[in-house]
C-alpha positions in Angstrom: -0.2 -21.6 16.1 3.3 -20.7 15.3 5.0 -18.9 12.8 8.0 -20.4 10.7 9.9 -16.8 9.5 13.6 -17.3 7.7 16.4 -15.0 8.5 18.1 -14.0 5.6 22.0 -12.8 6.3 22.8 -11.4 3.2 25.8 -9.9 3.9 27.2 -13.8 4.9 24.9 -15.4 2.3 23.7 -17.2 5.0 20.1 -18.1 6.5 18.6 -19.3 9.6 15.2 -20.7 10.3 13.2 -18.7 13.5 10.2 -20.2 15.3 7.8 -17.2 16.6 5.8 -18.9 19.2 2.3 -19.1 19.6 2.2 -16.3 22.1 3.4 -13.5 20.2 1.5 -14.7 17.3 -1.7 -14.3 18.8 -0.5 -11.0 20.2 0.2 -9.7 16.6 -1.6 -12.0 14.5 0.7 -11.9 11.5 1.2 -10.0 7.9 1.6 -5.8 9.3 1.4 -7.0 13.1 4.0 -9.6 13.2 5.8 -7.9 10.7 6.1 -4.7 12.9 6.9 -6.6 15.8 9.8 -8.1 13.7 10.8 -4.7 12.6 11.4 -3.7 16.2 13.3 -6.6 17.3 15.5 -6.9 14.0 16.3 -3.0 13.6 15.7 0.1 14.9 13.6 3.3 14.0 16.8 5.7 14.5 18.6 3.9 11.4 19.1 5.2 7.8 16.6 3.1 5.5 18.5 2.8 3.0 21.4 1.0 5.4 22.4 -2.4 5.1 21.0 -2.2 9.0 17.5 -1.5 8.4 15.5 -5.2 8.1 13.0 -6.0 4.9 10.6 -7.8 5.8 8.0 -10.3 3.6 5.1 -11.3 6.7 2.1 -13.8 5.2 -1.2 -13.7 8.0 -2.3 -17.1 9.4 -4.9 -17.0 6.8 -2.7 -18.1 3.7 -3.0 -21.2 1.7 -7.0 -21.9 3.6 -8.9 -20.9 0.6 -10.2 -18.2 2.9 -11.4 -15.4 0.2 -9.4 -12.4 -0.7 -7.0 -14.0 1.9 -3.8 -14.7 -1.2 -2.0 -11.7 0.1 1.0 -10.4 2.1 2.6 -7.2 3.7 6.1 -6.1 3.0 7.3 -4.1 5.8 10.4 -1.7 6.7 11.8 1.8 7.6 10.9 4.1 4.4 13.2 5.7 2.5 10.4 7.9 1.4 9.0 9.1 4.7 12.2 8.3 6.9 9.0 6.3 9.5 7.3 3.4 9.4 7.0 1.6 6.0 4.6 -0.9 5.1 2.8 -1.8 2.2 -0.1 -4.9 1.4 0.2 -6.6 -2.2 -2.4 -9.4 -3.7 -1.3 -11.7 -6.2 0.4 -15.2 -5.7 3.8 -14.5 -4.0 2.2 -15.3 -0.6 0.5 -18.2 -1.6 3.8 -19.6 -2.8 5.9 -18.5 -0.1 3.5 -20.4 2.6 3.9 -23.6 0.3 7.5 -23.5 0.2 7.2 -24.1 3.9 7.6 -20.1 5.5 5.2 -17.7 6.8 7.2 -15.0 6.5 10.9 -13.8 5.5 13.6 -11.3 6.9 16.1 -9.8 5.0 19.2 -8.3 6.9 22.4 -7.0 5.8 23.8 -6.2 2.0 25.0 -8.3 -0.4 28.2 -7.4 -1.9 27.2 -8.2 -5.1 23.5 -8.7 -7.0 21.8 -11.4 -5.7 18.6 -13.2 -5.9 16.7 -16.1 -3.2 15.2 -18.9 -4.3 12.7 -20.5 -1.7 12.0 -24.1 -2.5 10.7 -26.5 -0.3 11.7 -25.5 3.0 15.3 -24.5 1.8 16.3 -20.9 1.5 19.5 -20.3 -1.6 20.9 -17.2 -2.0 22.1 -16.7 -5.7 24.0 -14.4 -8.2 21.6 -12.2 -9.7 24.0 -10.5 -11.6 22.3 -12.0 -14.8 19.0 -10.1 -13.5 20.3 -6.8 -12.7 19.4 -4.3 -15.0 16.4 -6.5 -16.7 12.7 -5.2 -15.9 10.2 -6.7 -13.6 8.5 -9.1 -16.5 11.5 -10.1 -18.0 13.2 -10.7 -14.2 9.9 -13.3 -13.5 10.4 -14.7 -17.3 14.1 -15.7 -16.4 13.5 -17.0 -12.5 10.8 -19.2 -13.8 13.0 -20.7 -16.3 15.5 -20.8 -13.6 13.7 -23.0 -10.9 10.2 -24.2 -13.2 6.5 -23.4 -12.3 4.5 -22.4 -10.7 6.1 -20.0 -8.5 6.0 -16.8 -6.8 8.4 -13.9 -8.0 8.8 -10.8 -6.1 11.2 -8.4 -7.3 12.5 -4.9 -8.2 12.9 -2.8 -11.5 15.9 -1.1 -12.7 14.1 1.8 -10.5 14.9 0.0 -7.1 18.4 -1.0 -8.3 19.2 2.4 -8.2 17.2 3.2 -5.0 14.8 5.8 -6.6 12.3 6.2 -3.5 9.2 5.9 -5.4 10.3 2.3 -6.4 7.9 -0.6 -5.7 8.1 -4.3 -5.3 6.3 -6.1 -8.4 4.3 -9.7 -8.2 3.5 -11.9 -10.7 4.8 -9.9 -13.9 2.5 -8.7 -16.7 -0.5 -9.0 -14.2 1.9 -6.6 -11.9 0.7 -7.0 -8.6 2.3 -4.1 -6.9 3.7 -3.5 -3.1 3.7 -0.3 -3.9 4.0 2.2 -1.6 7.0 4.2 0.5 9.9 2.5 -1.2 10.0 -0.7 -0.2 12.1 -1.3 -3.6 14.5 1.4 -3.0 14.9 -0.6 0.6 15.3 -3.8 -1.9 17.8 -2.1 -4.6 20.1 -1.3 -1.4 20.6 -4.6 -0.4 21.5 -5.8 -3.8 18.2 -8.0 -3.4 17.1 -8.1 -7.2 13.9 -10.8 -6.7 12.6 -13.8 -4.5 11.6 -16.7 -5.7 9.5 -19.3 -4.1 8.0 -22.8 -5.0 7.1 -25.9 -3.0 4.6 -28.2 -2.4 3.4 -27.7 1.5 -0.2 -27.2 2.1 -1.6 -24.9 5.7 -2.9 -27.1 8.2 -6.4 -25.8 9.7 -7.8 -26.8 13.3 -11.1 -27.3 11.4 -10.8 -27.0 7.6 -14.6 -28.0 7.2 -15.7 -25.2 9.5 -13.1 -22.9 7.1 -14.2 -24.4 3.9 -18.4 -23.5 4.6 -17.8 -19.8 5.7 -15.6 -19.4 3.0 -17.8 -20.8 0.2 -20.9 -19.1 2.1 -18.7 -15.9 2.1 -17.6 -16.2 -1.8 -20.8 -16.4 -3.3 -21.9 -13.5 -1.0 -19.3 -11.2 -2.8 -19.7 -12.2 -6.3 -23.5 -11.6 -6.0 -22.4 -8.3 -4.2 -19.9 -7.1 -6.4 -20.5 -7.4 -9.9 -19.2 -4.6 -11.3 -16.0 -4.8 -9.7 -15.6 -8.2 -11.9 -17.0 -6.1 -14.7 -15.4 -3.1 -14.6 -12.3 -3.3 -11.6 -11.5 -0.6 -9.4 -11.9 2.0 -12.1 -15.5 1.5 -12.0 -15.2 3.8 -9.4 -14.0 6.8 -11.2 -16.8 8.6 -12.5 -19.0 8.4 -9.4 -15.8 9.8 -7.6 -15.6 12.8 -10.1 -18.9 13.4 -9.4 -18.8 13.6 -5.8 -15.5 15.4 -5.7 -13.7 12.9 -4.8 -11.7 12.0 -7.6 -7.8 14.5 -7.8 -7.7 17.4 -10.5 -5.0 19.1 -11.6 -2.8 18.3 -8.7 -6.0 18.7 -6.6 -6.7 22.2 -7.3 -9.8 21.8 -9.5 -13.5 21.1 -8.3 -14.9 18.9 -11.9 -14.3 17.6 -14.7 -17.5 15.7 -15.9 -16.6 15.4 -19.7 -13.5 14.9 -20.0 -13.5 11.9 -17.7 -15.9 9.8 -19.8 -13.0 8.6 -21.7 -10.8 7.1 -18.5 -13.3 4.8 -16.8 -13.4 1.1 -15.8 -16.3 1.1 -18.6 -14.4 3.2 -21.5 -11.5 0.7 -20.9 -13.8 -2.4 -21.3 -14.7 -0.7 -24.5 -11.5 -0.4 -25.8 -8.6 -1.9 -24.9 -10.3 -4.4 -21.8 -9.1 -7.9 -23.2 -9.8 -10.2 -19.6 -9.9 -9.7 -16.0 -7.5 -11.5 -13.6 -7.5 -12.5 -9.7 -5.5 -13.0 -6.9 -4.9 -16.4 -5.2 -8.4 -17.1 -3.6 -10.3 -14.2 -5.0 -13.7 -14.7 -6.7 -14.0 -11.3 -7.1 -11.6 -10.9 -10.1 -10.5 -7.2 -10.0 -7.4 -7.0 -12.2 -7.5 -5.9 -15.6 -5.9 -7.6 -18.7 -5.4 -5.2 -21.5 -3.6 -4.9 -24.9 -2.9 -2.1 -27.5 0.0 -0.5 -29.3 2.3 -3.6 -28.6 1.0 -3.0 -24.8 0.4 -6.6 -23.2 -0.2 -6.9 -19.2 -2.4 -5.0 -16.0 -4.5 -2.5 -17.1 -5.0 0.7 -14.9 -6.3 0.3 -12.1 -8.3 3.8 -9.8 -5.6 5.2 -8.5 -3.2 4.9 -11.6 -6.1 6.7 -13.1 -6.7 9.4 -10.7 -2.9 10.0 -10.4 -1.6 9.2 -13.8 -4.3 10.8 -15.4 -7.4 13.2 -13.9 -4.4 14.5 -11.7 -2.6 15.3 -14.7 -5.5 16.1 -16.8 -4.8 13.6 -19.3 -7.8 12.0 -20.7 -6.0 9.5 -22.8 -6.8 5.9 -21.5 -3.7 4.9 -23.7 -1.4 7.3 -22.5 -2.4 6.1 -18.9 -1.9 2.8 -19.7 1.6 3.5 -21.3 2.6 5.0 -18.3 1.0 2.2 -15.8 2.7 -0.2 -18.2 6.4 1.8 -17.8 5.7 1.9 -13.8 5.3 -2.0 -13.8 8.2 -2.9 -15.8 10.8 -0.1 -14.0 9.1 -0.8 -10.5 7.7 2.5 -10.0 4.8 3.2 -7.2 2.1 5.1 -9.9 0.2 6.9 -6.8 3.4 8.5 -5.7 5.1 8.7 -9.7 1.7 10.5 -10.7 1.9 12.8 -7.6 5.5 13.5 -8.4 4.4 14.4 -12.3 1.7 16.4 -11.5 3.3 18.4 -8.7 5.6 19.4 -11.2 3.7 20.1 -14.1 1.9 22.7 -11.6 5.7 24.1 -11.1 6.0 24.6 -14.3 2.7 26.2 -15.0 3.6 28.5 -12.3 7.2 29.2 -13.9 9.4 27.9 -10.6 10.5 25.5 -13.4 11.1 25.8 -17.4 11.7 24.0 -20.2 15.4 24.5 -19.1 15.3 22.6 -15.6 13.0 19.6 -17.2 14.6 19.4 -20.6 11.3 19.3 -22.2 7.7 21.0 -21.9 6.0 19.6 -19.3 2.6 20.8 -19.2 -0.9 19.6 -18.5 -2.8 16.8 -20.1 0.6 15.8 -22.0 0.2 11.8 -21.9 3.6 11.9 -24.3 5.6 14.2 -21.6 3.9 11.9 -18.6 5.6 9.1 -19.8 8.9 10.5 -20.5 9.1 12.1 -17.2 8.5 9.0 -15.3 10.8 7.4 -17.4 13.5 10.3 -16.4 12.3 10.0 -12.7 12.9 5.8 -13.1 16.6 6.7 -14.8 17.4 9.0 -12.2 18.0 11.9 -15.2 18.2 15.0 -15.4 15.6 16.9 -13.1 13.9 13.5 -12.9 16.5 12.5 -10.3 14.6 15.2 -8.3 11.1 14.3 -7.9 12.9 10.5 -7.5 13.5 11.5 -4.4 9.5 12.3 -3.4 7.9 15.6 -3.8 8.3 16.5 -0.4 12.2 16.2 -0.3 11.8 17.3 -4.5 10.1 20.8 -2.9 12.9 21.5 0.1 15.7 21.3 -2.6 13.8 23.6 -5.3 12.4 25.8 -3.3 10.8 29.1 -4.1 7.4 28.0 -2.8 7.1 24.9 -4.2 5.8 23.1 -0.8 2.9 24.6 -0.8 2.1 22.1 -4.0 3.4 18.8 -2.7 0.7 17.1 -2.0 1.6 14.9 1.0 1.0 13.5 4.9 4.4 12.6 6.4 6.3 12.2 3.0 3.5 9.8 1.5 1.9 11.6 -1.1 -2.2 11.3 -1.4 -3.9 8.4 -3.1 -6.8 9.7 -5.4 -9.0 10.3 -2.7 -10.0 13.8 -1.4 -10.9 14.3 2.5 -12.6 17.9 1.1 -15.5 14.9 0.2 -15.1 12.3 2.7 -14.0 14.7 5.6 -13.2 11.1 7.6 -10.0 10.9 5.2 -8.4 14.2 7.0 -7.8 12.7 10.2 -7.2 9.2 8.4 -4.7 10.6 6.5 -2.6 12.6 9.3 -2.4 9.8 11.8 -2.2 6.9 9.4 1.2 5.5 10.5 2.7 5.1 7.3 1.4 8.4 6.1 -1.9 9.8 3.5 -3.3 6.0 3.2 -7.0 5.9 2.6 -6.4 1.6 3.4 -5.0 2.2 7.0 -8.7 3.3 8.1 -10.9 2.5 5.1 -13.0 4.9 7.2 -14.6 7.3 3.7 -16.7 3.9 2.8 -18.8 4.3 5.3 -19.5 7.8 4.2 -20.3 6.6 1.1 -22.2 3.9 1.0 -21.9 1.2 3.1 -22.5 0.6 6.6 -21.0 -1.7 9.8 -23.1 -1.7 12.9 -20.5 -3.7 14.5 -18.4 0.0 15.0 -21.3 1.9 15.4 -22.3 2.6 12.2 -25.9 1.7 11.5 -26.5 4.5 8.9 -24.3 5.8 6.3 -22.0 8.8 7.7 -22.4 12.0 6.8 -19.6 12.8 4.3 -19.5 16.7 5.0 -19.6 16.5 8.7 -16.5 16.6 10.5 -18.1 15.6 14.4 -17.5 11.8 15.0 -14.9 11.3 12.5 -12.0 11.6 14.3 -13.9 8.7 17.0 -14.5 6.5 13.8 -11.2 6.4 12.7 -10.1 4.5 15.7 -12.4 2.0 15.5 -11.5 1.4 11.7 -8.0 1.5 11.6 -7.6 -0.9 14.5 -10.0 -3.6 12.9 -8.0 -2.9 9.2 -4.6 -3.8 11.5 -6.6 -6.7 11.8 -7.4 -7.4 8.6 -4.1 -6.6 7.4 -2.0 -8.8 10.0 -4.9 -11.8 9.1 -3.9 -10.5 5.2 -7.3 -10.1 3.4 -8.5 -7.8 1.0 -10.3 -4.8 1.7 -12.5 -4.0 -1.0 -15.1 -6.9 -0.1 -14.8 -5.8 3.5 -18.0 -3.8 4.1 -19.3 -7.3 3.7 -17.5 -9.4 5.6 -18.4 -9.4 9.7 -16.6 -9.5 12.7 -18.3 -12.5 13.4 -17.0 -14.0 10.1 -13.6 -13.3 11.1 -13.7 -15.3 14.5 -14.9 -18.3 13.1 -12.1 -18.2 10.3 -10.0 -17.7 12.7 -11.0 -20.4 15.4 -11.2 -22.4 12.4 -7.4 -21.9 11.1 -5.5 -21.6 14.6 -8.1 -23.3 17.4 -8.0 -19.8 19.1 -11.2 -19.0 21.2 -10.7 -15.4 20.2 -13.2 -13.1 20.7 -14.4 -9.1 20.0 -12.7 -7.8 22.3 -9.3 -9.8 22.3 -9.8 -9.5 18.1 -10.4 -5.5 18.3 -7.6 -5.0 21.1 -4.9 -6.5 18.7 -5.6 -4.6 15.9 -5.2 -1.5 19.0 -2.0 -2.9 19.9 -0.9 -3.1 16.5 -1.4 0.3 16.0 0.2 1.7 18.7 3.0 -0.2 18.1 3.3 1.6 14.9 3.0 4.6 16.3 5.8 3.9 19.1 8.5 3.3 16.0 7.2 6.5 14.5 7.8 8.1 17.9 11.4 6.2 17.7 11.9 7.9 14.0 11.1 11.5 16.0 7.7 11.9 14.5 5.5 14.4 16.7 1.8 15.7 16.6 3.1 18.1 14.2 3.5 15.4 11.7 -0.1 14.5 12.1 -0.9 17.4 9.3 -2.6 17.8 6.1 -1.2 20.6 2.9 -2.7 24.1 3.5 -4.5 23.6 -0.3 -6.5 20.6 1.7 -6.8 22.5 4.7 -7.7 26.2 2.9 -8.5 25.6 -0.5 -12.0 24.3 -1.5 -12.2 22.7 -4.7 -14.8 25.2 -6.0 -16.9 23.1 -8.1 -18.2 19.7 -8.8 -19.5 17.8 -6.0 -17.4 19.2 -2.9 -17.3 22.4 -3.9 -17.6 24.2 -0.9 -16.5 22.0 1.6 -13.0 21.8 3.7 -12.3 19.4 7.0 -11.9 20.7 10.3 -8.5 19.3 10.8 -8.0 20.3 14.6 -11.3 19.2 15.8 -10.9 15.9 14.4 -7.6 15.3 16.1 -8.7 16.1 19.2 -11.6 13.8 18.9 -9.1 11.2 18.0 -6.6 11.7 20.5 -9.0 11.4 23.3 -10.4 8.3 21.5 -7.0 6.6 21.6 -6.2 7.1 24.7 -3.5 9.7 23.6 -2.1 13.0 25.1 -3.4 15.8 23.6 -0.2 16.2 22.1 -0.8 12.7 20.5 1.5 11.1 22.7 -0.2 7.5 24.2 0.0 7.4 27.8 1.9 5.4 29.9 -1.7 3.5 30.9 -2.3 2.9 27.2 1.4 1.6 26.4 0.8 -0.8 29.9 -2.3 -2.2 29.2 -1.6 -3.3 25.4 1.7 -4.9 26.5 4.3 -3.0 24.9 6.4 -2.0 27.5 9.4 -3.9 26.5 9.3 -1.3 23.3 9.8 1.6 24.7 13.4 1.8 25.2 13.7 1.1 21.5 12.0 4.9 21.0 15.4 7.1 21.3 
């Protein structure tokens, strides 16, 4: 099975059609693999992100377009501006789906434009266009005006005025109002600086299968598997999840410093929302499942918030009110603003202020917990670039080295990449997850703290539900985990039916799309491969085991009430548990043996 990828010249406004043979596909897969691989071959780790140098890449997996469930999705991949290492970020939706029908599996973007542009896929033809009639418009009104533009349907991808003016936190945004998001480590900002305002794509191609029928009856024996399994994420989406994770601890508090916060968060759950302002649920190309939320209130009309917008926007922040949350998920969607990282940034500095390292002076306005109003107006300041919004634009790690007196010690981050709404004082697997994730704090890379919640996966060893508060084994299980989610990422499927979905499931799917013979062990050591490739362009950025840290509040501070109170992760042991697992030095280096035996030699002299 090959690959058909465009190269997109944007500094000659030219493009260029590139054939990735069958061998290196199988090698990577597709989506994060091939993307990665395409990343080292197009660029280099040393480069600024934000040059025209450093490549953008849009990489589909070989499961697009087969009906395959949860498989509508694609990775955007590139140096980030936010971490300075290895960028990558997975988005649902319908872009993917579009892209593979207008006859490419993946796209490239190299160079700058001198001017605004946008590039319209059709049919097996790549255009690059003036955009300068799109800059400066919003994410729904930039998919309102390419639709008119080349008809439906289509896919739209594009930035905000956040990304045009290369705010770090800055997104890429699917499919307007329903706002799928590749949302994390500035892929937009990476966007904004090559003058790329949006992609467009239509066409009429359909993906050929070796054996659609064996496709089509594991994926309609799959689909009704994960609607009978998941009901409540049809019912209630991902923030059905948020008052089980207050309860276990799970769920951020005032810039994670608090232990509960059982009353309060009655009135910001998946089931408050479909009391109030809930009007429909929405899906992305070959779901069943149905996660995404449709609301409307206040002259509000689009994607409702979804966990982490929740945990970050609001429990994080202490605001309680589901309408302020949703006014500031709604701003972060039009503007193109990530709302994990954007709720990190406004929390961190409400926590400054509390403390007095910043005053109504520096932000221009009160900025103090639980203030939905001030939320709002500081993410609108930190989209703008404004005032002491052009700060925290930059992340809250860079934000802390330029203000200073203390303020690291509250920026809440792994390698640049601030937390998700997940706590690793509950599931203790998240601690080593989070410092060796490649792209930084990603509870997605490993997926690892659902098996220490409730589900289980004999297939990697576990046969019983992990023990959240025990740090033994954890650093072993992460291995396992985040190579098969490379896996799942390059093959592009969601995760949030995965505990359901088997190995075994995968290799027919796969024999069925590309007439592979894969097997476990050829499946398992691609999604190692991947991995480590990652790791060698990190290495190549100047990354260390130094960066493979967690904040001293994680580390030290236990949350001192609610359902972790006590609890804090054993950091070191872990790591060295996980080192030896991968093969690694114990300074987390992968030996020469390693590097040999997964076939990446020829990457090594990219590394310096």
């Amino acid at each position: 099975m090959e690959m058909k990828v465009a190269l997109v010249h944007l500094t000659s406004r030219t493009a260029e059609d590139l054939t990735v043979p069958e061998s290196v596909v199988r090698k990577f897969i597709g989506g994060s693999g091939l993307g990665t691989y395409l990343l080292f071959r197009y660029g280099s780790p040393a480069g600024n992100p934000l040059s025209p140098d450093n490549p953008l890449i849009f990489m589909n997996g070989p499961f697009q377009g087969t009906g395959i469930p949860t498989s509508g999705r694609h990775q955007v991949i590139s140096k980030s501006p936010l971490t300075d290492a290895f960028g990558e970020s997975d988005c649902g939706g319908a872009f993917g789906f579009h892209l593979k029908r207008a006859g490419y599996d993946g796209l490239v973007f190299l160079g700058k434009a001198s001017s605004p542009v946008y590039v319209a896929v059709l049919d097996g033809r790549v255009e690059i266009r003036d955009g300068t009639s799109l800059w400066g418009k919003d994410t729904f009104e930039t998919e309102e005006a390419l639709f008119a533009a080349v008809g439906k349907p289509a896919g739209v991808a594009c930035i905000g005025p956040a990304g045009e003016r290369m705010v770090l936190l800055a997104n890429i945004m699917h499919d307007g109002r329903n706002a799928r998001a590749a949302g994390r480590g500035g892929m937009g900002a990476v966007m904004g600086s090559k003058n790329l305002k949006a992609v467009v794509a239509r066409g009429n191609g359909r993906t050929v299968m070796a054996d659609e029928k064996r496709v089509r009856g594991k994926s309609a024996e799959k689909a009704k598997f994960y609607m009978e399994k998941l009901p409540a994420m049809t019912r209630f989406g991902t923030a059905g999840g948020v008052a089980l994770a207050e309860q276990n601890g799970d769920l951020p508090l005032k810039n994670w410093s608090m232990g509960s916060w059982p009353e309060e968060v009655k009135s910001i759950t998946g089931e408050a929302m479909a009391e109030t302002i809930l009007t429909g649920n929405w899906g992305c190309v070959a779901c069943p499942i149905r996660c995404g939320r449709e609301v409307a209130f206040d002259g509000i009309s689009g994607a409702g918030p979804e966990y982490e917008t929740i945990g970050m926007l609001g429990s994080n922040c202490l605001i309680s009110d589901l309408k302020a949350i949703g006014r500031g998920n709604d701003l972060c969607n039009r503007m193109g603003i990530d709302t994990i990282s954007g709720g990190s940034a406004v929390a961190f500095s409400m926590e400054l202020f509390e403390r007095g390292i910043i005053d109504e002076k520096t932000v221009g306005y009160p900025l103090k917990w639980g203030d939905g109003e001030a939320m709002v107006r500081f993410l609108t300041d930190i989209s703008e670039k404004r005032g002491f919004g052009a700060v925290l634009a930059e992340g809250t790690r860079k934000a802390a080295e330029k203000i200073g007196k203390g303020a690291e010690k509250y920026a809440i981050h792994s390698k640049g990449m601030d937390f998700p709404a997940h706590d690793p004082r509950c599931y203790k697997s998240l601690a080593a997850g989070y410092a060796t994730s490649n792209r930084g704090a990603c509870h997605l890379s490993g997926f690892s703290y659902s098996f220490e919640r409730s589900m289980t996966y004999p297939e990697l060893g576990v046969d019983t539900v992990l023990d959240r508060t025990l740090d033994e084994g954890k650093g072993k299980i992460n291995v396992g985990f985040q190579n098969l989610m490379g896996v799942v990422d390059s093959l592009k499927m969601c995760k949030f039916p995965f505990a359901a979905t088997r190995i075994d499931d995968l290799l027919v799917w796969i024999a069925g799309v590309t007439g592979w013979d894969m097997d476990y062990r050829e499946l398992m050591t691609a999604g190692e491969r991947i991995f480590n490739l990652k790791k060698l362009y990190n290495m190549g950025c100047g990354l260390s085991a130094k960066d493979d840290s967690l904040p001293e509040r994680i580390l030290r501070e236990t949350r001192g009430s609610g359902g972790s109170a006590d609890t804090l992760p054993d950091l070191e042991a872990q790591l060295r548990e996980y080192y030896s697992e991968r093969g690694w030095t114990e300074e987390g280096i992968p030996l020469p043996g390693k590097i040999a035996s997964l076939g990446l030699e020829e990457f090594l002299s990219q590394m310096s």
